[in-house]
N, C-alpha and C positions, 0 to 999 in steps of 0.2 A: 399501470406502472408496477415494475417488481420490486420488492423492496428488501432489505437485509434485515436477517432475523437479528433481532435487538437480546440484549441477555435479558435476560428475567430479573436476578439479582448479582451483584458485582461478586465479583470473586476475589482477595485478595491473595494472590500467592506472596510466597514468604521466600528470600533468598533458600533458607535449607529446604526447601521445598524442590530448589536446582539443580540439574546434575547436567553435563554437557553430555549432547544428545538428544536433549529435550529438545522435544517438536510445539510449535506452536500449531494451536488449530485452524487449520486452510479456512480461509475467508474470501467468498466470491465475491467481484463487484462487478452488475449487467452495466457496462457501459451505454444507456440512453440517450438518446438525443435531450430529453429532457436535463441528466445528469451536465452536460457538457453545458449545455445554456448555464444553468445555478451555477455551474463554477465559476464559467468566465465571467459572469456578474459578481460572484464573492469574493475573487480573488483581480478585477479590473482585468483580467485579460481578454482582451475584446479582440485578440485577431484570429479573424476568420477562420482559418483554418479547424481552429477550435469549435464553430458551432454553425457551420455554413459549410455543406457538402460542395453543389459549385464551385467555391473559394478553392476550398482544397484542394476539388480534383482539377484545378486548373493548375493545380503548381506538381502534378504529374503523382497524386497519392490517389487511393480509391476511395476514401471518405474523411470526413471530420473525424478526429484524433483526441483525446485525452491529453490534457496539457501537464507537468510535471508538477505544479502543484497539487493537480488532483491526485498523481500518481506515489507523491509523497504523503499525502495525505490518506494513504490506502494502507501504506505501510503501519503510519504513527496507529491508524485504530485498529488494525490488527495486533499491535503489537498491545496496545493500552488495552483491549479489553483483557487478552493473555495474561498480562501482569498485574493489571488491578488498577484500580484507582488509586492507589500510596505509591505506584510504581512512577518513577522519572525514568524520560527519556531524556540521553545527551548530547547525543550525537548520530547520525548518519555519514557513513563513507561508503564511498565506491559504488555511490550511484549512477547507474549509468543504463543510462534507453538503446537497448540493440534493436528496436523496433517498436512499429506503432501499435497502439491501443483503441481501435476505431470501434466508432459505434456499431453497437450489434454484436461486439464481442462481449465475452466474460473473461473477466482479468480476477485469477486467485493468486492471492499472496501468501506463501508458507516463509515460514523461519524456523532456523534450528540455533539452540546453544551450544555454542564453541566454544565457550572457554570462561569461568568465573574466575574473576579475582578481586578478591577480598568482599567488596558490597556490589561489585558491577558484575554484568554479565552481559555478554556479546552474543548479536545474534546474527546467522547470517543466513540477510532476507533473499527471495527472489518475489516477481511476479512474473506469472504469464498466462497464455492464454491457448488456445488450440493449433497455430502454430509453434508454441515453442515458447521459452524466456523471453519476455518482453522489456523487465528492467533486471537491472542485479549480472551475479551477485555481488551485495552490497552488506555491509556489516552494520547494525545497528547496537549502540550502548545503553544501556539503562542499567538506574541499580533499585534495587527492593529492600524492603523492610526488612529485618532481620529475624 
């Protein structure tokens, strides 16, 4: 099983720590078959497609797919390790899936800061994978400690 490097210690970034431009750091996730089972058990989505190749490739896809909770769920901890444990998220827009996330692939998530105002700061995420964008772009909100 491959697994993601975990931080060592939390980092808290500080909003004047901010500037638009700021890159967040790419965070790969190996999409496994094992990963796809633990979601659709943690989050009840039990359809097939999700963790049953068969399934899937009967409804004309090539494999079992990453389902949008995992996918949002890729963003929120890229983004939270980036900003810290003090950091809030608020919001997600303009998420949107232009293609699937099938097992066997590696799906990295980057984010850049577009724009602070006042305590928030906007970040605009994508994912994808070796053909191209698979979610995004999509704008994330959080704000930080000052």
């Amino acid at each position: 099983m491959t697994t993601i490097k975990q931080a060592t210690s939390p980092v808290q970034r500080r909003l004047t720590d901010m500037k638009a431009g700021d890159e967040l750091t790419p965070m790969s996730f190996p999409i496994t078959v094992y990963r796809l089972v633990m979601e659709a058990g943690a989050n009840r989505d039990f359809n097939s497609i999700h963790h049953n190749t068969e399934y899937a490739q009967a409804t004309g896809v090539r494999e079992m797919y990453a389902n949008t909770s995992f996918l949002l769920g890729m963003w929120e901890r890229a983004v939270r390790e980036w900003i810290g444990p003090a950091g809030k998220i608020h919001s997600i827009t303009g998420f949107r899936m232009r293609s699937f996330n099938y097992v066997g692939d590696t799906t990295t998530v980057t984010g850049k800061v577009t724009e602070i105002d006042g305590t928030t700061i906007r970040i605009e995420m994508t994912s994808s994978n070796s053909a191209g964008i698979t979610v995004g772009p999509g704008i994330l909100t959080a704000s930080l400690p000052e």
